[in-house]
Residue, then its C-alpha position, 0 to 999 in steps of 0.5 A: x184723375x189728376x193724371x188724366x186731366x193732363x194727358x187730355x190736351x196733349x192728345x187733342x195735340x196729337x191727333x190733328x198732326x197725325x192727319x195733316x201727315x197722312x194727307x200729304x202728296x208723294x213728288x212726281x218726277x220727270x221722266x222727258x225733257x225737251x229745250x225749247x227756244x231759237x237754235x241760232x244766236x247772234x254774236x253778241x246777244x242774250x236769249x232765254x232758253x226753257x223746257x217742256x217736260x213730262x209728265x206735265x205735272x211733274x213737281x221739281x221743274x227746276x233745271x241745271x244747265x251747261x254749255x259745251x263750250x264757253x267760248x262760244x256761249x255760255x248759260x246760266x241757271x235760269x236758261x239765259x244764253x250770252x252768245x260770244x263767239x262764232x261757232x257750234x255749240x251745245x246746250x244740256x238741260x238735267x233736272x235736279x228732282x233725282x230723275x236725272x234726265x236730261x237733254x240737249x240742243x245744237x245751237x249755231x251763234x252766227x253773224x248778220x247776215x247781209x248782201x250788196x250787189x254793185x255793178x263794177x265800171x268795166x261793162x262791156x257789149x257782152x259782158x258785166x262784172x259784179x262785185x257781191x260782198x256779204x256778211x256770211x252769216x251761217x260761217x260755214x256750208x253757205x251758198x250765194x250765187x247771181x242771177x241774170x235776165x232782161x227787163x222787165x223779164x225777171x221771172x226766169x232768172x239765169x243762175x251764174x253759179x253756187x258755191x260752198x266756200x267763205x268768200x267775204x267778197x267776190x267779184x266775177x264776170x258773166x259773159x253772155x250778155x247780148x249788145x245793147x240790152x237792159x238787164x236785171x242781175x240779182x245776187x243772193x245769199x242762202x244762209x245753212x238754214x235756208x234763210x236767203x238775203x238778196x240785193x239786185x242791180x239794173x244795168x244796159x250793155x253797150x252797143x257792139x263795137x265795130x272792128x271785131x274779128x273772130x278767132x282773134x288772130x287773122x290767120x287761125x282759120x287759114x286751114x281749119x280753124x280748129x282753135x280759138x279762145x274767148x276770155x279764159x276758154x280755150x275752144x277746139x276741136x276734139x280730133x280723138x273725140x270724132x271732131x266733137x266741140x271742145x273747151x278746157x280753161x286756159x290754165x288747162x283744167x276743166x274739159x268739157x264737151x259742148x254743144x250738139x253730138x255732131x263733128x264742128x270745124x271753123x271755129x269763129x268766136x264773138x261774144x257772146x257767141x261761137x260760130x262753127x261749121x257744124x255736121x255732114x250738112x255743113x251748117x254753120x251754126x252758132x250757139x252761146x259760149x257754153x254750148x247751149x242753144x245751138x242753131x244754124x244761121x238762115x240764109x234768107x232767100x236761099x233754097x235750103x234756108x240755112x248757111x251751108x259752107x264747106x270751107x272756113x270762113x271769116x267774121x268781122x263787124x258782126x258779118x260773116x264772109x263764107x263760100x256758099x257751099x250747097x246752093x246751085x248754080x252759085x256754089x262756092x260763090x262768095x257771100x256774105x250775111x250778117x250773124x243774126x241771118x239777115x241781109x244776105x249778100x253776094x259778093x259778085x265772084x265768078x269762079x270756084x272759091x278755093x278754101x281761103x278768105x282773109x279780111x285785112x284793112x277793111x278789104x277782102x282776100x281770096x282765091x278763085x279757081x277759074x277752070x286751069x288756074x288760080x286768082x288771086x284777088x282783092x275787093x271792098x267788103x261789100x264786092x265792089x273794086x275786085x281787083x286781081x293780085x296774082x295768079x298761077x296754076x296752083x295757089x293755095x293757103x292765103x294769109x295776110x300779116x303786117x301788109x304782106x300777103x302769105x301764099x304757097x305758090x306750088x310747094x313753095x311758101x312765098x310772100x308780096x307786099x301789098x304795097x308793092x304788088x308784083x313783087x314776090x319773094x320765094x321763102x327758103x323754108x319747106x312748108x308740109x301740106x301748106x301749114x302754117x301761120x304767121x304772128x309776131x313777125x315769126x313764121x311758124x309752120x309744119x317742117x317738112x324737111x324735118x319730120x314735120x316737126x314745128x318749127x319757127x323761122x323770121x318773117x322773110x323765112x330764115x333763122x330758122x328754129x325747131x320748137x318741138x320733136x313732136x313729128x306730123x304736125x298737121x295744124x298751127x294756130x297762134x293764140x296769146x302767146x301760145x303756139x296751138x298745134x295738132x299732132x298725128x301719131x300712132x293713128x291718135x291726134x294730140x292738141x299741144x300748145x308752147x310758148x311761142x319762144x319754144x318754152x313750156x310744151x304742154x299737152x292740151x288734151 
């Protein structure tokens, strides 16, 4: 008895201990993990990254974390992130139950992202130039871009371009704005994830200048005007490409074709626009810089209602001087009609226009075809004080530099001075088929005393100079201080340019 009254409390002891262990619940591990918070960062910040598990009543949900790259970001144990460089990193979330899932996140820490758009002080009647800087804030496959509109039209806005570099600044021209025309540019900025930032600017062009002549140099549309250039394009016609429109960037990069399907000649360029005689109809058309909106100019009054010249013509002062090609009993007259197509006008010639019209000083220069021979004559721009200059039996490629007046007399390549009219000077040079241009106080002309190869000479024809041994050259046109000039050989025609010292021969295309 003595020995069970001690066995009593223990077993009291016992058996509640033994229940309470029975009872208890097995742990639940975790069998998928996701991270949860902001996949970019800024440089400089905190953040606090979590996880979603399952099952969602797992017991251990506590987590080891680590960083692929500490430069960048590092984390700590409970999930807090320290953004502090730049850069891609990646995250890993384990779980410490035993299961040993784990995960991980792609987390970019970026710079703020910003944009000021400013209206740089050279604005011009066609043209603005803006500087855009920003803070890129995605450091990498980032694109920004500026758009252009009238006001208060700003719903379809035209895009300058996008771009998928690291420019901090930037500043870039657009140059095909209309004259005296407000308009509204906004710049903008798309960050990799979407994210766009923008900044816009008003501004109005100026009014257009008077002065302006197109093809830049008087005389590039002596014979055809196949060649001109606005700003950093070179324009020209594609001889191997049945006489499509062409332009290629000065540094002779990016060729492209513009414009309609149809062959072009006389090329005229004002900005923002480039005239040319487009097709078999002879259309003189014009479109935008690019190529894009092509149209023929109307000719108010007219039976056909659009400019029709076979012949190269002239623009200055916003007009356009051509040979009414296509409207009897007035063809090949001479008129004149502004480049919007309005304010047609005659110019009050009688014969025949013979394929030349040059502006000079405010007057108009052309010859006239009048049954047996050819005219020479002069008058004010509006037709009025004709007053005739020269005249002979065969007078062609009239051009005019520095007060003289240039013109193959039969197969001679003569000169007058226009303040000395009668006094004329037979040049001792051979010009083929009536090429050549004058600039710099330097003839430079198609050889025909020497396989019609380029060549230069002084502005009274001596000294002479070849330039190049390209053979048959059949244009020349002078731009900057590049000679252009087409090549015929073995049936192919070749657009070539040189320095009009002779150095630095290039092929154009």
């Amino acid at each position: 008895m003595r020995y069970m009254k001690k066995l009593i409390p223990l077993i009291f002891v016992i058996v509640p201990m033994f229940f309470i262990t029975c009872n208890k619940k097995p742990d639940i591990p975790i069998t998928n993990i996701w991270i949860k918070g902001d996949s970019t960062v800024l440089k400089g910040q905190t953040c606090k990254y979590s996880v979603a598990v399952l099952p969602d009543n797992a017991t251990n949900l506590k987590m080891a974390w680590s960083s692929s790259d500490e430069s960048i970001l590092t984390i700590s144990n409970d999930g807090t992130a320290t953004a502090k460089n730049y850069g891609n990193v990646t995250i890993y979330a384990q779980s410490t139950d035993g299961s040993n899932v784990n995960t991980s996140r792609n987390i970019y820490v970026l710079s703020k992202t910003a944009i000021s758009i400013r209206l740089v002080d050279n604005l011009t009647y066609y043209s603005a130039r803006f500087s855009i800087s920003f803070t890129n804030g995605s450091f990498s496959n980032f694109s920004y871009g500026l758009y252009f509109n009238t006001v208060p039209e700003v719903d379809s806005l035209h895009n300058v371009g996008k771009y998928k570099a690291s420019y901090p600044d930037s500043v870039f021209n657009f140059n095909m704005l209309e004259a005296n025309t407000k308009y509204y540019a906004r710049g903008y900025i798309q960050n990799k994830f979407g994210i766009t930032y923008s900044d816009s600017v008003i501004f109005q062009t100026t009014e257009l200048p008077t002065g302006i002549m197109g093809n830049y140099m008087l005389n590039n549309a002596l014979t055809n005007g196949y060649v001109a250039k606005c700003d950093n394009w070179i324009y020209f016609v594609n001889q191997n490409k049945r006489n499509k429109l062409y332009r290629i960037k000065d540094d002779l990069t990016d060729l492209q074709k513009i414009g309609s399907d149809s062959a072009v000649s006389s090329i005229n360029i004002i900005a923002p626009y480039i005239f040319y005689e487009g097709g078999l109809v002879e259309f003189v058309m014009k479109s935008k810089l690019d190529g894009s909106n092509p149209q023929p100019i109307p000719a108010p009054g007219m039976s056909y209602q659009v400019i029709r010249s076979e012949y190269p013509f002239q623009i200055l002062n916003n007009e356009i001087y051509y040979a009414n090609s296509y409207f009897p009993p007035n063809t090949y007259k001479l008129y004149k009609v502004s480049t919007q197509g309005t304010n047609l006008t005659s110019l009050n010639t009688t014969g025949v226009q013979n394929f030349c019209i040059n502006l000079y000083n405010n007057k108009l220069y052309y010859i006239e075809y009048n049954g047996s021979v050819d005219i020479i004559y002069t008058c004010n721009l509006d037709g009025s004080g004709k007053v005739e200059v020269y005249r002979n039996n065969i007078v062609h490629a009239l051009g005019i530099y520095d007060n003289l007046m240039f013109f193959v007399d039969g197969g001679n390549l003569s000169s007058m001075d226009l303040n000395n009219l009668g006094h004329i000077q037979v040049l001792p040079i051979q010009v083929y088929n009536e090429i050549y241009n004058v600039a710099n106080y330097n003839i430079f002309f198609s050889n025909a005393a020497d396989s019609y190869k380029l060549y230069k000479s002084d502005i009274n024809g001596n000294s002479l100079s070849k330039m190049s041994d390209d053979t048959v050259v059949t244009e020349v046109y002078v731009i900057d201080d590049w000679i252009y000039y087409y090549c015929f050989t073995n049936n192919t025609s070749y657009l070539y340019r040189i320095k009009r010292d002779g150095s630095n021969h290039q092929l154009v295309n």
